[in-house]
C-alpha positions in Angstrom: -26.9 50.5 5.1 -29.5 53.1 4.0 -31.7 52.7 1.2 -29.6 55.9 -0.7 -26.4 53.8 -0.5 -27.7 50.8 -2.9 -30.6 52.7 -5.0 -28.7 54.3 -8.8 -29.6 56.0 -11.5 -30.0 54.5 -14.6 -30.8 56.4 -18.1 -33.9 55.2 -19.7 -34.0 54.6 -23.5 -36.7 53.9 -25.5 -37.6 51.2 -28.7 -40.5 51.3 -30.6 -40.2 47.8 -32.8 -41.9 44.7 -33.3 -41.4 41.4 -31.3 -39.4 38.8 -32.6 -40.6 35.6 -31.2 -37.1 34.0 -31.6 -35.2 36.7 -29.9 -32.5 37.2 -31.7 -33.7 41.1 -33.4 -37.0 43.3 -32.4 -37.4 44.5 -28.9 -35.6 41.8 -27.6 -32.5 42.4 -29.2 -33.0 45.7 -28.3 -33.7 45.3 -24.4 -30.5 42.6 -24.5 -28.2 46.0 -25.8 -30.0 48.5 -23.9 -29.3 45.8 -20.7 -25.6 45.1 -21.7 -24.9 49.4 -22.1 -26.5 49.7 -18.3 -29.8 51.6 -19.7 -32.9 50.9 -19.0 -35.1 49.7 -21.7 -38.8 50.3 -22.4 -40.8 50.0 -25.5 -43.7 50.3 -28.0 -44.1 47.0 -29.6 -45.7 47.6 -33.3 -46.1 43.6 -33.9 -46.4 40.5 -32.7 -44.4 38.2 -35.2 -44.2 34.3 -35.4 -40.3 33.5 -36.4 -37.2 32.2 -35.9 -33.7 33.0 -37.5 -35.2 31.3 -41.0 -38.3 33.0 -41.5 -41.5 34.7 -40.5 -44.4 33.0 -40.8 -47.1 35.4 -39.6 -47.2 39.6 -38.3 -50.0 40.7 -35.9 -49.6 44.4 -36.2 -51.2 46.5 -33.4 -53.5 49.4 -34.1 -51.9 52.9 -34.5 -54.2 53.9 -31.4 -53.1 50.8 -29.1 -48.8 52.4 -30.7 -49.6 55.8 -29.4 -51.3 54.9 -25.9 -47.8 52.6 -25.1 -45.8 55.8 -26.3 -48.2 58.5 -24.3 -47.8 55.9 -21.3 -44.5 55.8 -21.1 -43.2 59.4 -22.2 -46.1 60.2 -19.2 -44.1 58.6 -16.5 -40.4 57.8 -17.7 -37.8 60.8 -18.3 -36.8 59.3 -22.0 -32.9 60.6 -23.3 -33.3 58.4 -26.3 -35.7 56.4 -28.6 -35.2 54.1 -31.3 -37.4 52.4 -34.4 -37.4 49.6 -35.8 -40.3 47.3 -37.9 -43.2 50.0 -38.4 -44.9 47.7 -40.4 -48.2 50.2 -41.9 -48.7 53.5 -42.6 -50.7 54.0 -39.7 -48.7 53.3 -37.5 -45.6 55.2 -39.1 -47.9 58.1 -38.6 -48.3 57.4 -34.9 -44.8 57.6 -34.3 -44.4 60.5 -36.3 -47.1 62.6 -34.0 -45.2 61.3 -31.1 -42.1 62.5 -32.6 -42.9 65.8 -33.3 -44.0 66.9 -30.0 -41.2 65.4 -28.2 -38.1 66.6 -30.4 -35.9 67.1 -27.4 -35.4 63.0 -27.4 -33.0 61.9 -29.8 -34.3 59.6 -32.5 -32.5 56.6 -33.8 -34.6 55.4 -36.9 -33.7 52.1 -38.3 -35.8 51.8 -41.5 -36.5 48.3 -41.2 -38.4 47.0 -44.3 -36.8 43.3 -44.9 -35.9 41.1 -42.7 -32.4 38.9 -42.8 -34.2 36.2 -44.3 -35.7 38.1 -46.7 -39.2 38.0 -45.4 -41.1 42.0 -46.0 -41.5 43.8 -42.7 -42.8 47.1 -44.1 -46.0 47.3 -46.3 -45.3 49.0 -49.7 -48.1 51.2 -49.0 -45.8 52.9 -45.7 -42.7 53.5 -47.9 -43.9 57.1 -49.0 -44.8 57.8 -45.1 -41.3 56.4 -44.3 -39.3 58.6 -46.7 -41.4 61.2 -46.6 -42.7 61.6 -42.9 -40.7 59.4 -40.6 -37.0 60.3 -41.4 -36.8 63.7 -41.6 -37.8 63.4 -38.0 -34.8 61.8 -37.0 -31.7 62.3 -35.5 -30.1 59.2 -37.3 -31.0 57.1 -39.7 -29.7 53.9 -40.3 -30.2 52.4 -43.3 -28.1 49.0 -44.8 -27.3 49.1 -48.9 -30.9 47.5 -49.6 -32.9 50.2 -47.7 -30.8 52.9 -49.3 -31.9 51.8 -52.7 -36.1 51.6 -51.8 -35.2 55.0 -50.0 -32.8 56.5 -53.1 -33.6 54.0 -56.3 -30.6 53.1 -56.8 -28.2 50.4 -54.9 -24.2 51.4 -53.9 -22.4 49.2 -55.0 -19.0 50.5 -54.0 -17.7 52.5 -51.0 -17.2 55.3 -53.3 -20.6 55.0 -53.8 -21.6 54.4 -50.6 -20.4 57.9 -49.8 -22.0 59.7 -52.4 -25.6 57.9 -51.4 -25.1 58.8 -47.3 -24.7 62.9 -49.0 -27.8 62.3 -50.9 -29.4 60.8 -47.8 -28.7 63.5 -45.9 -29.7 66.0 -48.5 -33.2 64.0 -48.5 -33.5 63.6 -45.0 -32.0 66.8 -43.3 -30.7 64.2 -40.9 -27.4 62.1 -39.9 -27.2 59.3 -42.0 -25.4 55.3 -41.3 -25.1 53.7 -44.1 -24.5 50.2 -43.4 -22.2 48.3 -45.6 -22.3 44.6 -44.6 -24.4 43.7 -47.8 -21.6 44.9 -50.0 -19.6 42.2 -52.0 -16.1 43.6 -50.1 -14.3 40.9 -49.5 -12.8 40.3 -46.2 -13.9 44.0 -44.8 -16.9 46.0 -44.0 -17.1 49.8 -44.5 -19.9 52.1 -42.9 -20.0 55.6 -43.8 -21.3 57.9 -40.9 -22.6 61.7 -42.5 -23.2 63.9 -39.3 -25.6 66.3 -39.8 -23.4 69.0 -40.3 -21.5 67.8 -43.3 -18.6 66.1 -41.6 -17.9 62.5 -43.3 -16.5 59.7 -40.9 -15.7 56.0 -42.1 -15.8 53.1 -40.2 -14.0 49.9 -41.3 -13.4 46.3 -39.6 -12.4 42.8 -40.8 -15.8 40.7 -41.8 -16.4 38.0 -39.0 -17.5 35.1 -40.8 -19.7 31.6 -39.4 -21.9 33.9 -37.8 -25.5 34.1 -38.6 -26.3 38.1 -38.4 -30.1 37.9 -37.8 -30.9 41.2 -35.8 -27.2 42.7 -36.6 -29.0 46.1 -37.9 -31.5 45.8 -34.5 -28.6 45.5 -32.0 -26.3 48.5 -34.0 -29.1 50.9 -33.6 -30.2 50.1 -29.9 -26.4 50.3 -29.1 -26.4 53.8 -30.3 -29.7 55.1 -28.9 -28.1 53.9 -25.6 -24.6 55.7 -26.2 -27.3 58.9 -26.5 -29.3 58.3 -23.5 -26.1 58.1 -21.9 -25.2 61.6 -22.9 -22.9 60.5 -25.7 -21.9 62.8 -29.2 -23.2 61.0 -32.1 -20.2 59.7 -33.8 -18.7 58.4 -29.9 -22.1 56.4 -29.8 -21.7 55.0 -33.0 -17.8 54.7 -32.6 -18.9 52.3 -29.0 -22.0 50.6 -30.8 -19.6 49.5 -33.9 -17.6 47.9 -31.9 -20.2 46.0 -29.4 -22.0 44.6 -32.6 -18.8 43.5 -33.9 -17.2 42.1 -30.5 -20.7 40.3 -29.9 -20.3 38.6 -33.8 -16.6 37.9 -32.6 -17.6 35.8 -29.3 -20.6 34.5 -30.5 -23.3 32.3 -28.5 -24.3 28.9 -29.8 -27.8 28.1 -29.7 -27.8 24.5 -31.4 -28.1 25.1 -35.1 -26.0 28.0 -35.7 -24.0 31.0 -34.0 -25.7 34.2 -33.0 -24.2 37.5 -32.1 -23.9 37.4 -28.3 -25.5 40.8 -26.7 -24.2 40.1 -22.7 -21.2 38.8 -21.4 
């Protein structure tokens, strides 16, 4: 058997996130999804941080210089078909990814505006928020934001899925971009609602039952990197987030057991 019979290809995908010592969101989630959809993962890690599932108890942010070298590294040698962000942290390095964004608009962006985490600790300084809104979004090819990131973003909270849709228009008004709004933080009952506004004007919902016992650290981390991979894979946006939707939720559904509690379960 000759080398060309075993060697594949494999589409390469990108995150630009922090490290979650526990696993279970940041790049790690991100490389699990990226592995599980058969795409290669690399990344530009923003932060070191020292949590698990309950808490963060400490963020060592890189430099912006030390963020753009691991991006000019990688878009130097890999062929990229999509890139995702997630914790940002500081202006500076928003602005970093910003630059690299700019001159490399053929990649498709998934931004994740990552500013809380699940257990409530901050993950984006206050002083970024105007680079985010401003600087980082409109860069992207989708955005997905959950009901508290809409309000810092907006100013003002849905708190319906009628309201949900009006806030994914304004988003996309805002942003010039696609927009997921995320609505697991809404007080539905026994459903969740996202609302997906493509970026030209066509409004798609996406509804499932709520999977309860399940602790959703890194839910928002593993959504986004399974739709940055549905794009490297040559996808159309709402497929990808058709595919991504329901790997999150089949993943809450099996579950993996990890002592203390149940966590979203990213291979097979």
């Amino acid at each position: 058997m000759s080398k060309s019979d075993t060697v594949r290809a494999m589409p390469v995908a990108m995150s630009v996130a922090g490290s979650d010592s526990g696993a279970g969101a940041g790049i790690q989630a991100d490389l699990l999804t990226f592995a599980a959809h058969g795409v290669y993962g690399t990344t530009a890690i923003t932060c070191l941080t020292a949590q698990n599932p309950d808490g963060v108890s400490a963020v060592q942010a890189a430099t912006p210089e030390f963020v753009a070298a691991q991006l000019s590294q990688l878009a130097g040698y890999f062929d990229i078909r999509a890139m995702k962000t997630g914790m940002l942290f500081d202006s500076g390095i928003v602005r970093a990814v910003c630059a690299f964004m700019e001159t490399r608009r053929d990649i498709p962006a998934v931004v994740d505006p990552v500013m809380v985490a699940t257990s409530g600790a901050a993950l984006l300084c206050e002083e970024a928020m105007a680079a985010v809104r401003g600087e980082l979004l409109p860069l992207a090819t989708l955005i997905t934001p959950n009901l508290d990131e809409a309000a810092v973003i907006l100013g003002q909270r849905p708190q319906s899925v009628d309201e949900m849709r009006d806030a994914a228009r304004m988003l996309h008004v805002m942003c010039s971009t696609a927009v997921l709004l995320k609505g697991g933080h809404l007080d539905s009952g026994d459903s969740v609602t996202d609302i997906l506004y493509t970026a030209d004007g066509t409004m798609l919902e996406f509804s499932d039952e709520r999977i309860r016992g399940v602790n959703t650290h890194g839910s928002g981390c593993t959504l986004s990197a399974a739709i940055c991979a549905g794009l490297a894979k040559g996808m159309e946006l709402p497929e990808a987030v058709f595919r991504a939707r329901h790997y999150l939720m089949d993943g809450m559904r099996k579950g993996l057991n990890l002592g203390r509690d149940t966590f979203i379960a990213h291979l097979p």
